[in-house]
C-alpha positions in Angstrom: 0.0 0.0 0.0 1.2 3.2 -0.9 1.9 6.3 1.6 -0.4 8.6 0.1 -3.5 5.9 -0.1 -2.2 4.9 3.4 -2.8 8.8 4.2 -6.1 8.8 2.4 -7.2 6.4 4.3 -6.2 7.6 7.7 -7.9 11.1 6.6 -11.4 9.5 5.4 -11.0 7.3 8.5 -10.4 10.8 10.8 -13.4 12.4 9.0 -15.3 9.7 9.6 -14.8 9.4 13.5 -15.8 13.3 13.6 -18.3 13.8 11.3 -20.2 11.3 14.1 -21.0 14.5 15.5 -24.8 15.3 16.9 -26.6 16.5 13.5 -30.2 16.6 12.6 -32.3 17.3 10.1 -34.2 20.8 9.7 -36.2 22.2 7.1 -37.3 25.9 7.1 -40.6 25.0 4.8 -43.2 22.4 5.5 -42.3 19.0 5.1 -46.1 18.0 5.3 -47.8 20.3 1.9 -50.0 19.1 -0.7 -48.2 18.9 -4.4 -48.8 21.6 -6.1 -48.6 20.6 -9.9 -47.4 23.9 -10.7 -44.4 23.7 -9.2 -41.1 21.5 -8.8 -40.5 19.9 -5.8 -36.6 19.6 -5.4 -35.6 16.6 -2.9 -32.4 16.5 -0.9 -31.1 13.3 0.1 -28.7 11.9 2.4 -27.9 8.0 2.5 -27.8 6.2 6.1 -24.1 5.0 4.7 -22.4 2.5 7.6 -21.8 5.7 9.7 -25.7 5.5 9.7 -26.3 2.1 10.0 -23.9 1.8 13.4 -25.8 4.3 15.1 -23.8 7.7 14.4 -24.7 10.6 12.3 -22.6 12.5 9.8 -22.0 16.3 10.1 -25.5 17.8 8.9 -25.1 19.4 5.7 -26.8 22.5 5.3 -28.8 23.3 1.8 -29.1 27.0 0.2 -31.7 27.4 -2.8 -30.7 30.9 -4.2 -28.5 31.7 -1.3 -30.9 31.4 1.4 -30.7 28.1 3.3 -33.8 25.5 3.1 -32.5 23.5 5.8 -29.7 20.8 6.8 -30.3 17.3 6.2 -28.6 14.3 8.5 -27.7 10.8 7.7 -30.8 8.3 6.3 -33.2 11.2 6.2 -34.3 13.7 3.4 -36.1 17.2 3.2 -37.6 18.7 0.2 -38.6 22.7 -1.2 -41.3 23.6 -3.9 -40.1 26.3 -6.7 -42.1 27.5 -9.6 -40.5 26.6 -12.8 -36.6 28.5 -13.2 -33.1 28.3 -13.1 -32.1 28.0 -9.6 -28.1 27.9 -7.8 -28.0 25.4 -5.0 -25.7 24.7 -2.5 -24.6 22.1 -0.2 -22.2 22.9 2.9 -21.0 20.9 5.5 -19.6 22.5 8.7 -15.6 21.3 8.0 -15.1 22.6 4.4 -16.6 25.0 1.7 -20.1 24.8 0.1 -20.4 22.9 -3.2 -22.5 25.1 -6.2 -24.2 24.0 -8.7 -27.0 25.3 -10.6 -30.7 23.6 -12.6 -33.0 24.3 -14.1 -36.2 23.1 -13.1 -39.8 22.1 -14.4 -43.2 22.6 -13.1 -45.2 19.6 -12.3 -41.5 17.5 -11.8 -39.6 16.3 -9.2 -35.5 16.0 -8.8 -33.9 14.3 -6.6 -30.2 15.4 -5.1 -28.5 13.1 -2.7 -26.0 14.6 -1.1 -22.6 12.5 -0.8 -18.6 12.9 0.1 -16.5 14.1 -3.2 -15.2 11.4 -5.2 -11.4 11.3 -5.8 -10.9 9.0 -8.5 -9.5 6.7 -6.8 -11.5 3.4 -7.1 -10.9 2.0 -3.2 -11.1 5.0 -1.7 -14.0 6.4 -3.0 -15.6 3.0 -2.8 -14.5 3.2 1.1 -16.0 6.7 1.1 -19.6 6.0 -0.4 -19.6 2.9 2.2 -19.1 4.8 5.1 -21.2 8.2 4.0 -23.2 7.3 1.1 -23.1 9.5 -2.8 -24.6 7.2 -5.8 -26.3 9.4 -8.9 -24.4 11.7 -11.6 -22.5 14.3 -10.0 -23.6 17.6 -10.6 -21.1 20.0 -12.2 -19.4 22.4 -9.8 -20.1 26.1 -10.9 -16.3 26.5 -9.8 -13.1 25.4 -9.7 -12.6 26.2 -6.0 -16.2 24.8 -5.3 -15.1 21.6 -7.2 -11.7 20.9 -5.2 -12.4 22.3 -1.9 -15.4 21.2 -1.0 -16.1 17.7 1.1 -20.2 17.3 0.3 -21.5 17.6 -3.1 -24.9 17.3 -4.8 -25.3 13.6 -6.9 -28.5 13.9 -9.7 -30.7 10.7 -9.0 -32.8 9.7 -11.6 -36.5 10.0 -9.9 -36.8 6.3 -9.6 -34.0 5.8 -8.0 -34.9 9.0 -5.7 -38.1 7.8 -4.8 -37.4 4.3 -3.8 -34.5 6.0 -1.7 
């Protein structure tokens, strides 16, 4: 095993071990509303992951639509927000590195799903390690910058709606 996989690991494993931090999940909007059809209802993720399923919680990860925060979602748990139809920037943030940008555009009457999971480094075992322990399947969402790309340790995932919905 190489140093720098060696140190990877010892990092993801540090991050782990306090990310177990109390968290919980908030939304600022009802969670309880009637669909409208004339709007999009965006959802926002979070997998349990093993961190999850052995009784911890990750870091909450706090959500901005438009800059203004929605609420922060914890491990195994999901909130959602109603928009009318438009091009909206959201944001994901957890509490021990920068926020993660991205922008859609969404659809009245349709509903996308966003699971929010660690960055993926490219390399196969320890981002295979990584989605174990915190979750992050779906298409990653393009960063709207460079710094946002590299520097941030949540970032949005698209889900196709079936796979959201069974989630």
């Amino acid at each position: 095993m190489s140093v720098e996989i060696l140190c990877r690991f010892v990092v993801v494993c540090c991050l782990a071990v306090e990310l177990t931090a109390c968290a919980s999940t908030s939304a600022v909007e009802s969670q309880t509303r009637q669909r409208d059809g004339r709007l999009a209802r965006l959802y926002f993720l979070r997998e349990k992951g093993l961190i999850g399923a052995m009784g911890g919680t990750g870091a909450g990860a706090e959500i901005k639509v438009d800059g203004k925060s929605v609420g922060t979602v914890a491990n195994g748990s999901y909130i959602f927000v109603d928009r009318p139809p438009g091009r909206y920037a959201l944001s994901v943030e957890n509490k021990v590195s920068m926020a993660f940008e991205t922008e859609i555009q969404a659809e009245s009457g349709q509903n996308y799903y966003f699971n929010i999971g660690p960055q993926r480094s490219g390399v196969i075992g320890q981002d295979l390690v990584n989605q174990a322990f915190l979750g992050g399947q779906g298409e990653r969402m393009p960063a709207q910058s460079p710094l946002s790309a590299g520097f941030s340790g949540v970032v949005l995932y698209r889900m196709e709606p079936s796979v959201g919905a069974a989630g």
